[in-house]
C-alpha positions in Angstrom: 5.8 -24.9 -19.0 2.1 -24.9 -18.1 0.9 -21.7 -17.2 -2.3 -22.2 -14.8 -4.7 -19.3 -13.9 -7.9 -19.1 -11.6 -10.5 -17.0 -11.8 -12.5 -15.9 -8.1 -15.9 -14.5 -7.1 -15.2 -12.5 -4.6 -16.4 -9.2 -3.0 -15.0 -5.8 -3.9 -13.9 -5.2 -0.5 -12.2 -8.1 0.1 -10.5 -8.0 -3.3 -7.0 -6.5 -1.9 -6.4 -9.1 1.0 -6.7 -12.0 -1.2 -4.9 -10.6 -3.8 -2.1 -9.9 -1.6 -2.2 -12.9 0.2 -2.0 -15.1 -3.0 0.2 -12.8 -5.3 2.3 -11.2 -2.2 1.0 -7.7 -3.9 -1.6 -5.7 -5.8 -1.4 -3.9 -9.0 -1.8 -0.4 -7.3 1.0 -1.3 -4.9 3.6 -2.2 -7.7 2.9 0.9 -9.3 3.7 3.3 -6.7 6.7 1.3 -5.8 7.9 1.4 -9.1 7.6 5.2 -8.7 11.0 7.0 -8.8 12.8 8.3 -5.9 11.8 12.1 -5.8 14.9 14.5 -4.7 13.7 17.9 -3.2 11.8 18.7 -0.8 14.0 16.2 1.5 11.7 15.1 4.1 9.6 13.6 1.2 12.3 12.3 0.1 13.5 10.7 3.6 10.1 9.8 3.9 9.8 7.7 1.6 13.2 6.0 1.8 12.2 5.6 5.5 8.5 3.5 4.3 10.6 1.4 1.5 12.7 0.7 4.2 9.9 -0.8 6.3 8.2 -2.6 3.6 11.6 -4.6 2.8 12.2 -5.3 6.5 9.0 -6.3 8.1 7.9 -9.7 8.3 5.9 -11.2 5.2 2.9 -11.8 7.7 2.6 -8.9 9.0 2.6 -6.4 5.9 0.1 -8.6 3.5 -2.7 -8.6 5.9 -3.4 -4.9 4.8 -7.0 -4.9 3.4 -6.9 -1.8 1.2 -5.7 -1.3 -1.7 -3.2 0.4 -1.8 -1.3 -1.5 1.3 -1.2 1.7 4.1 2.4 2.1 3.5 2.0 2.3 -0.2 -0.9 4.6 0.8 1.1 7.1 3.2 3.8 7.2 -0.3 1.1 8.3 -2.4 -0.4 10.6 -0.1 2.9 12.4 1.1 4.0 12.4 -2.5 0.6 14.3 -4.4 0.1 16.7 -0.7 3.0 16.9 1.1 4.9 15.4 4.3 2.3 17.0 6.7 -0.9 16.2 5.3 0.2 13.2 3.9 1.1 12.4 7.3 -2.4 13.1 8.9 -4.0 11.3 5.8 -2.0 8.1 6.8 -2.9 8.5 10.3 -6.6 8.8 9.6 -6.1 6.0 7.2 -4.6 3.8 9.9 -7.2 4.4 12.1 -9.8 3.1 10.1 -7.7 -0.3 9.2 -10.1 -2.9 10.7 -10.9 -6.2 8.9 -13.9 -5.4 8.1 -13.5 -1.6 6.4 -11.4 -2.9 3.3 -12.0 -1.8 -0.4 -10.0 0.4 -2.5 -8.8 3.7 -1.4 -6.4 6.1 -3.0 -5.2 9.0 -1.7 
């Protein structure tokens, strides 16, 4: 079996869309999905189970065109899971709202 790799130039920013795009994920991505399922408090927990859901179901197209990294649904997991359903909530919205094209680059929570 031949085992081929590539190696880009490319800038920071614009690191997580190609990534995504050729891989179908990013390293930070896979880790927070690999992240257990917490129990308590519940809407954390429903939360979450509500955003794997959406990452499962939505079209391919649609959820690799994020250009952070992490994707904004593995974003609003991290960010309800370290502060909470309600400001991990407003974090995601604010985080939504700056999802343009051109603002990529890596941002955690």
């Amino acid at each position: 079996m031949k085992n081929d790799s590539y190696e880009f130039n490319v800038d920071e920013k614009n690191r997580p869309s190609i990534e995504r795009k050729l891989t179908g994920t990013t390293q930070a991505d896979s880790e927070i999905a690999a992240l257990d399922l917490p129990q308590r408090p519940l809407i954390v927990k429903w939360s979450i189970l509500f955003l794997r859901a959406y990452r499962h179901f939505v079209p391919f197209n649609i959820r690799n065109r994020c250009v952070f990294e992490p994707s904004c649904s593995h974003y609003s997991e991290a960010a309800i899971r370290k502060h909470g359903f309600l400001s991990g909530a407003i974090m995601t919205v604010k985080r939504l709202q700056r999802c343009k094209p051109k603002n990529g680059g890596i941002d955690f929570p």
